[in-house]
C-alpha positions in Angstrom: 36.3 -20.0 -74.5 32.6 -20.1 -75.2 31.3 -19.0 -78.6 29.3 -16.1 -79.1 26.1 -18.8 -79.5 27.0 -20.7 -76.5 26.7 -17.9 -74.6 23.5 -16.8 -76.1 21.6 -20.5 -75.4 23.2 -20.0 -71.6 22.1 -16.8 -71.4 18.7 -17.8 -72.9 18.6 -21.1 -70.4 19.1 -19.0 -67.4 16.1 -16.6 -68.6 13.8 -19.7 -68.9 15.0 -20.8 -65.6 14.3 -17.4 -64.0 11.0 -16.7 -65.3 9.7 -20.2 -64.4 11.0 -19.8 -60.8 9.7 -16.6 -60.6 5.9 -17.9 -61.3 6.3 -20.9 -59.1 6.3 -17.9 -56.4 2.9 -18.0 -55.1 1.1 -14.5 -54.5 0.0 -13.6 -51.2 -3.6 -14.8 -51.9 -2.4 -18.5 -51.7 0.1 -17.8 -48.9 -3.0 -16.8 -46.9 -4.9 -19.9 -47.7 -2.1 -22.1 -47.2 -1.5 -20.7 -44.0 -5.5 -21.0 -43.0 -5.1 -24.6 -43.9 -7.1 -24.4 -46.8 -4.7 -25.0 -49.7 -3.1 -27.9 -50.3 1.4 -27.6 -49.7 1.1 -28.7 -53.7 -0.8 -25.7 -54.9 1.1 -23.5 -52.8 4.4 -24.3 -54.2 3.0 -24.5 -58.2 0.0 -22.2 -57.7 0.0 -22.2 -61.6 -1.6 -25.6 -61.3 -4.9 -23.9 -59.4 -6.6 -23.8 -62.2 -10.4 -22.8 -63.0 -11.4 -27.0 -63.0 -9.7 -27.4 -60.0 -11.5 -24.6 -58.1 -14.6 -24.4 -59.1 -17.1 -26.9 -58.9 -17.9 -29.0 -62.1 -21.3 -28.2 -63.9 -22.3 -31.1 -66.3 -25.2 -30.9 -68.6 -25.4 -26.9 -68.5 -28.1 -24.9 -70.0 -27.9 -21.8 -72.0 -29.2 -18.9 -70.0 -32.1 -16.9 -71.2 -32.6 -19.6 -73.9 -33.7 -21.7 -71.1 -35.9 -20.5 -68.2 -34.8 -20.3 -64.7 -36.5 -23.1 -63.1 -34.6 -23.9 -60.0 -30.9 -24.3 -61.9 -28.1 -24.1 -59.5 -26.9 -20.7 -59.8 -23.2 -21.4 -60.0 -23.9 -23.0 -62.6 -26.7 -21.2 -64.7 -26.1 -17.6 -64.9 -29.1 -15.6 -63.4 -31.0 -13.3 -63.3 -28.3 -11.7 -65.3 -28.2 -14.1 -68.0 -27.2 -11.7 -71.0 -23.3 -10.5 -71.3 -23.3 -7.6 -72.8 -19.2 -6.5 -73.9 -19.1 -3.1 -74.3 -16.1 -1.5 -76.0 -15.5 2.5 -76.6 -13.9 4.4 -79.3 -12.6 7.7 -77.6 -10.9 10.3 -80.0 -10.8 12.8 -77.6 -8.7 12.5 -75.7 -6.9 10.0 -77.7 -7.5 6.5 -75.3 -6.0 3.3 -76.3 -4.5 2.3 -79.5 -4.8 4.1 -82.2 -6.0 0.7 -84.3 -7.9 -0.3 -81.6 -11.1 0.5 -79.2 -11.1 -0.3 -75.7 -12.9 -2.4 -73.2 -16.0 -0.8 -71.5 -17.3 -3.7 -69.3 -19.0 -6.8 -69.1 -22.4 -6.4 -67.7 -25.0 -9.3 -66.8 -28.2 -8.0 -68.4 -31.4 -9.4 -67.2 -32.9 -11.5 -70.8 -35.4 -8.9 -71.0 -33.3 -5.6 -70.8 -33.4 -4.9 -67.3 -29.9 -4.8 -65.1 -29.1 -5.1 -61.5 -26.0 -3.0 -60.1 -23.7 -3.1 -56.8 -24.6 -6.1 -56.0 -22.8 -6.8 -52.9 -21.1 -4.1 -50.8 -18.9 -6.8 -49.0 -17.2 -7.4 -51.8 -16.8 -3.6 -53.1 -12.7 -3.1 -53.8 -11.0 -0.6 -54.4 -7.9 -2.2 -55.0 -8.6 -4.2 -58.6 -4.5 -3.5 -59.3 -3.1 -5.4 -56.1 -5.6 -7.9 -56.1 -4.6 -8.6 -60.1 -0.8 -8.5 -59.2 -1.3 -10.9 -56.2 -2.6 -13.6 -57.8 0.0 -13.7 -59.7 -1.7 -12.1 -63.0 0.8 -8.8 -63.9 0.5 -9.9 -67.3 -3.4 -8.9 -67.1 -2.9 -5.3 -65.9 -0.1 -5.3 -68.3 -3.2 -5.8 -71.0 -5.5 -3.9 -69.5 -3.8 -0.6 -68.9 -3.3 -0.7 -72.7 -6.9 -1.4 -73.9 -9.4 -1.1 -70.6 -9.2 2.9 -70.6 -10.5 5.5 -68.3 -10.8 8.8 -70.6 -9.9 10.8 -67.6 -6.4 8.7 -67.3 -7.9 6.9 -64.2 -7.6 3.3 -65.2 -7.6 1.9 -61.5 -11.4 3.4 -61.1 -12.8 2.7 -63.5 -11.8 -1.1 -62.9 -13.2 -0.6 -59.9 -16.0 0.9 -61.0 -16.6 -2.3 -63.5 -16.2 -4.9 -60.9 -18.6 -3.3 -58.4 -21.2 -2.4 -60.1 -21.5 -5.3 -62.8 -19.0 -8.0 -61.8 -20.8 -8.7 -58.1 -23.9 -9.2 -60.1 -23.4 -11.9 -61.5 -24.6 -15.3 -60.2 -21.9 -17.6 -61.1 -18.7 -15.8 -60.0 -20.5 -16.3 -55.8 -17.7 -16.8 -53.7 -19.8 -20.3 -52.3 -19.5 -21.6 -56.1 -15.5 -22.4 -55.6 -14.7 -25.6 -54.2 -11.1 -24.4 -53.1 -11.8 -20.3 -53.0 -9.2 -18.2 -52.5 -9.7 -14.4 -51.6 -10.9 -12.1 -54.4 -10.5 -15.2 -56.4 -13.9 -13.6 -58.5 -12.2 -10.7 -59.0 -9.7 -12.0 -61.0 -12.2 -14.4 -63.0 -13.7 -11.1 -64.4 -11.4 -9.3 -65.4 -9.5 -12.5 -66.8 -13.1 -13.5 -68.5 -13.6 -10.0 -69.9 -10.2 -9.8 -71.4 -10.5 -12.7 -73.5 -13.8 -12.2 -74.8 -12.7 -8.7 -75.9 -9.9 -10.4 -77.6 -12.1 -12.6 -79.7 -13.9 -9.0 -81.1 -11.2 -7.1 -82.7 -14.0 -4.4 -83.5 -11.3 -2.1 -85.7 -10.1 -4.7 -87.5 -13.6 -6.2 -88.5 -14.4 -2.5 -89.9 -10.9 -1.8 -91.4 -11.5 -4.8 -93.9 -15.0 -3.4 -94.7 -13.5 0.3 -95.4 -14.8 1.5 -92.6 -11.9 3.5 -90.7 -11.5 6.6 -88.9 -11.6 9.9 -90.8 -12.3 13.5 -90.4 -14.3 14.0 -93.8 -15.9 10.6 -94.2 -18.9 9.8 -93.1 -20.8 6.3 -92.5 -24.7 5.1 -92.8 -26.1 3.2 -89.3 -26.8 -0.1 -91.7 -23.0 -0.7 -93.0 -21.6 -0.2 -89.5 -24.4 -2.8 -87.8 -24.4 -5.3 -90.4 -20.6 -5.4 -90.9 -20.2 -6.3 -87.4 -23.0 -8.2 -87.0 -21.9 -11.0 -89.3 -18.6 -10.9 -87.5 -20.4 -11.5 -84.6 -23.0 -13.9 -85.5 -25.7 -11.9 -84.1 -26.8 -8.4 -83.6 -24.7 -6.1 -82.1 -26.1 -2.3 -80.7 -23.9 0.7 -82.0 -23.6 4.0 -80.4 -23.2 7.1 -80.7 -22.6 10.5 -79.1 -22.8 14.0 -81.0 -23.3 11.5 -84.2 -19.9 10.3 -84.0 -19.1 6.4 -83.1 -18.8 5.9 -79.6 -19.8 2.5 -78.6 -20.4 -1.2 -79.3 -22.2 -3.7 -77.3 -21.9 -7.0 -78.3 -24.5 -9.6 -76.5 -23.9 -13.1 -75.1 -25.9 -16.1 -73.7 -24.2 -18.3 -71.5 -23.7 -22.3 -71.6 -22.3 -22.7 -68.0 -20.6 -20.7 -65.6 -18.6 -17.5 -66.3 -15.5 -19.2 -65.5 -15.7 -21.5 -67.7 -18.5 -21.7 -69.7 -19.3 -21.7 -73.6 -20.2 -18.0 -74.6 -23.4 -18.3 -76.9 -23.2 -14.7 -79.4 -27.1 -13.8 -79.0 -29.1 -10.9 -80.1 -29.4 -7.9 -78.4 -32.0 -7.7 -75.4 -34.2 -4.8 -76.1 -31.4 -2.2 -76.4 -31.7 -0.5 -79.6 -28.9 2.5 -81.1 -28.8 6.1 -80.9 -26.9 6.6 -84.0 -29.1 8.5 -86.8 -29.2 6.4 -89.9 -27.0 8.4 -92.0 -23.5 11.0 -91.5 -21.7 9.0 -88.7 -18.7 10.5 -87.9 -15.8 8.1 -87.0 -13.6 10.4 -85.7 -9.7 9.5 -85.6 -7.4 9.0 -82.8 -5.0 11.1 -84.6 -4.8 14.7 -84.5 -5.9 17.0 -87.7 -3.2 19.4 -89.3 -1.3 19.4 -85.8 -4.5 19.7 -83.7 -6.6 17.7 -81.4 -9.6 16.5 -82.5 -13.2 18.1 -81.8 -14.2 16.3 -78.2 -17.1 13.5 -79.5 -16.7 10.7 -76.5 -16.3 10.0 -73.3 -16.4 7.1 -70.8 -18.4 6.1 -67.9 -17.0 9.3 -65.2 -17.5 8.8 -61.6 -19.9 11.2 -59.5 -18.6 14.4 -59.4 -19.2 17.6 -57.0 -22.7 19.1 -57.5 -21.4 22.8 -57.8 -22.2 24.6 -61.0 -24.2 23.8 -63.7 -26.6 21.6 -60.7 -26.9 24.1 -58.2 -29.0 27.2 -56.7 -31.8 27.5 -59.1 -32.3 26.2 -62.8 -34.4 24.3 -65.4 -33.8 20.2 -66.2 -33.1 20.4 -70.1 -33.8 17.0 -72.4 -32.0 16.1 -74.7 -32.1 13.3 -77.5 -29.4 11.9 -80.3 -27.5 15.1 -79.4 -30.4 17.6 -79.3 -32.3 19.5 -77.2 -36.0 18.6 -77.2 -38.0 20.4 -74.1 -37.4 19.9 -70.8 -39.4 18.6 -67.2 -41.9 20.5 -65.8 -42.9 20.7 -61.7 -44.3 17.1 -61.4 -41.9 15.7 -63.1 -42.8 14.9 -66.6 -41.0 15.8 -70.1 -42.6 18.4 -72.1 -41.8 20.3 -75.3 -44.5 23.3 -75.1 -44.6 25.5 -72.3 -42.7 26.8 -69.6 -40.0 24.8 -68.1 -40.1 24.6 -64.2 -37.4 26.1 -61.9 -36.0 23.3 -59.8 -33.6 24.0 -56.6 -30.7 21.7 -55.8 -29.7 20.9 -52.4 -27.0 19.2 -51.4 -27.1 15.6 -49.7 -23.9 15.0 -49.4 -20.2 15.9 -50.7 -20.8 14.1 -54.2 -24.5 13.8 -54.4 -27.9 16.4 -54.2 -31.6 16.2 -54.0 -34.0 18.2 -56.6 -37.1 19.9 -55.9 -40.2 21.7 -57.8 -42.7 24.2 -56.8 -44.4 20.9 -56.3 -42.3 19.6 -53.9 -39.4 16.6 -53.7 -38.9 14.8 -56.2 -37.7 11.2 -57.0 -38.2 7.8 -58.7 -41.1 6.3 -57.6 -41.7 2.6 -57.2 -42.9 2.2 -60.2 -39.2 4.2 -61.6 -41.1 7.5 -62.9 -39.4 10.7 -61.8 -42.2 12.1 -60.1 -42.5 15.6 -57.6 -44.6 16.1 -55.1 -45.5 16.3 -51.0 -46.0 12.7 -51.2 -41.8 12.1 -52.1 -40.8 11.1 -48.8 -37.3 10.4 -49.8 -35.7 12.3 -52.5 -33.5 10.5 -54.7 -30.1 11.8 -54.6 -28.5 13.0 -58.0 -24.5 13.9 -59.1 -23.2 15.1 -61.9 -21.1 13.1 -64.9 -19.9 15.3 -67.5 -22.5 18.1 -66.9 -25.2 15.8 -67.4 -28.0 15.1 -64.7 -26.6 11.1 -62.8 -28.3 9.1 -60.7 -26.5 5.7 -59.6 -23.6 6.4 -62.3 -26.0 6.8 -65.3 -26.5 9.5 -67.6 -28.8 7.8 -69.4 -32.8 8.3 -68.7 -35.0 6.4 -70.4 -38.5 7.3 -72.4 -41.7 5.5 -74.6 -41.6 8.3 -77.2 -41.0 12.1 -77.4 -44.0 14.2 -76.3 -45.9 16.5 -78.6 -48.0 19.4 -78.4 -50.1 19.1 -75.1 -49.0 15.6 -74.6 -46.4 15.2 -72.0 -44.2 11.4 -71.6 -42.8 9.9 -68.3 -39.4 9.9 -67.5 -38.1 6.4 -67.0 -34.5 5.5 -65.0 -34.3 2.0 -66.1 -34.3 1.5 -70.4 -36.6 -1.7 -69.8 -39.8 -1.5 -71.9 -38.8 2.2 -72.5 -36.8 2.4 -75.4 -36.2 6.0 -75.9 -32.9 7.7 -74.2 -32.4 11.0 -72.6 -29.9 13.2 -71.7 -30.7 15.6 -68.6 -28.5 19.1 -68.7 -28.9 22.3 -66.3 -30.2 25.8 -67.8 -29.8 28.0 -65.0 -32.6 29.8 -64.4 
């Protein structure tokens, strides 16, 4: 008769023996490029030997994008034009996303080195489908992670993967299907996400404010300064706080690159031109935890996907600005922001089921090439809008950008892109 520890190191033995059979199983990603010929009978049967050096191509001597200008670099190698990670986290209190001790993963975006940003890349390789592609390659363990700390605030954590990958993960240079040396479908895909994950792991944001007394309450209140600088050192550069309704929101924490996303040494950097929109003083932290058996007050939200145009962008209304929470004039028929006067009556249309055009007594309106929101007969093609949240969207951003507030008679452009424009808006609906 077997002891009682006997039969626990038996019973242990056969676990180990289990779970390493069970990842010798290839997913179906190698199964197809075995049976195409282009993976080796080796990799197939111990597909947890394909490894990053073995498929992608090797990249000696590499530079440090944005600290080195492009100058022909191979660009599987040398990450550009979006040279600057940017990992974004979110603190949501309302609803309650993530851990409680914890904020979640926004993204990792591939900033240009001046501020500026390309998006959806490449539609061939837009997926809907971030979950099975994760789960075939082997990698449950990632969704395991990520559908604790990479949070959609509507409960959708599948879109707003999705949503990540397509519009920042196909822009960036390295992670080209051409740069593998033994690719594998969606092979990218799963660089990404893997990528992203472990850089969010190295920048325990709650944590690194915890031990500076900085934590979540409902009476205490924070200046801009303690917040920046105490991550900041963490960091080893500057990092960009944000805020919405002067509560703590958002970090972005900025990146050069020695290498190749895959593989490459992440440089911490200071931040490319974006600036916070956090007043100085009475930031609101606001905890996951409900107050005397209620909710919190709603303060955050993440990045939503187009919705509907019905009400508050439809029929007839006025386009209401809005800065650091308040309400600061609105546009007027061509198109500019002004804070005296009348505000002009704009009429929706519908363009299609998630998306509508705007136009003044002027006529269409749009960005021009030059990125002003403009109106006028000479619009030939008006820019098609959505709504996010009740806010005016146009390519999944809320965010409009501006060189300063106007003032008495003086009226400012309206800018779609923050680069070289380093005020940011916020367009609501004021039915008219």
């Amino acid at each position: 008769m077997l002891d009682t520890d006997s039969t626990s190191a038996i019973g242990s033995t056969a676990s180990s023996m289990r779970d390493r059979l069970l990842q010798s199983i290839p997913g179906p990603q190698q199964v197809l490029k075995a049976i195409t010929g282009t993976l080796g009978v080796s990799s197939v049967s111990s597909p947890q030997h394909l490894t990053e050096e073995t498929v992608f191509r090797q990249c000696p001597g590499a530079e440090v994008s944005c600290q080195t200008s492009y100058h022909g670099q191979d660009l599987c190698c040398f990450n550009y034009p979006g040279g600057q990670m940017l990992q974004t986290q979110f603190w949501d209190a309302d609803p309650a996303i993530g851990p409680q001790d914890s904020w979640t993963i926004h993204g990792l975006w591939p900033d240009h080195c001046n501020g500026g940003f390309d998006q959806y890349c490449d539609s061939k390789r837009r997926y809907s489908n971030i979950s099975l592609i994760l789960i075939d390659s082997g990698r449950g363990d990632l969704v395991d992670y990520m559908s604790d700390f990479w949070k959609d605030f509507r409960g959708d954590d599948p879109n707003l993967w999705e949503h990540e990958w397509n519009k920042h993960g196909t822009c960036v240079s390295t992670l080209e299907t051409h740069c593998y040396s033994d690719y594998y479908p969606q092979q990218e895909v799963v660089d990404y996400f893997d990528k992203t994950v472990d850089i969010f792991r190295t920048l325990p944001t709650y944590e690194t404010l915890a031990k500076a007394g900085i934590i979540p309450s409902y009476t205490q209140t924070y200046n801009l300064a303690d917040i920046v600088d105490t991550l900041s050192k963490a960091h080893g550069a500057e990092v960009t706080v944000r805020c919405r309704h002067q509560a703590l929101n958002e970090v972005w924490y900025y990146f050069n690159v020695a290498g190749p996303l895959q593989t490459g040494k992440f440089v911490p950097s200071d931040p490319d031109g974006q600036t916070s929109n956090c007043p100085r003083t009475g930031i609101h932290y606001i905890p996951k935890t409900p107050r005397n058996g209620h909710e919190p007050t709603k303060t955050s939200r993440g990045p939503a996907e187009p919705t509907s145009p019905g009400t508050p962008f439809s029929g007839k209304g006025n386009l209401m600005i809005s800065t650091l929470g308040q309400k600061r004039g609105c546009i007027i028929s061509r198109g500019a922001w002004f804070t005296s006067g009348t505000c002009a009556t704009f009429t929706t249309k519908k363009a299609s089921d998630d998306t509508f055009t705007l136009q003044s007594s002027k006529g269409a309106c749009g960005f021009s090439h030059n990125d002003v929101f403009t109106c006028g007969g000479f619009i030939s093609s008006p820019t098609e809008f959505s709504v996010e949240d009740g806010m005016l969207s146009f390519h999944g951003n809320t965010s409009f950008f501006a060189d300063k507030a106007p003032k008495g008679a003086t009226k400012s452009k309206v800018f779609a892109t923050p680069e070289d424009h380093p005020l940011e808006l916020e367009i609501t609906w004021r039915e008219a």
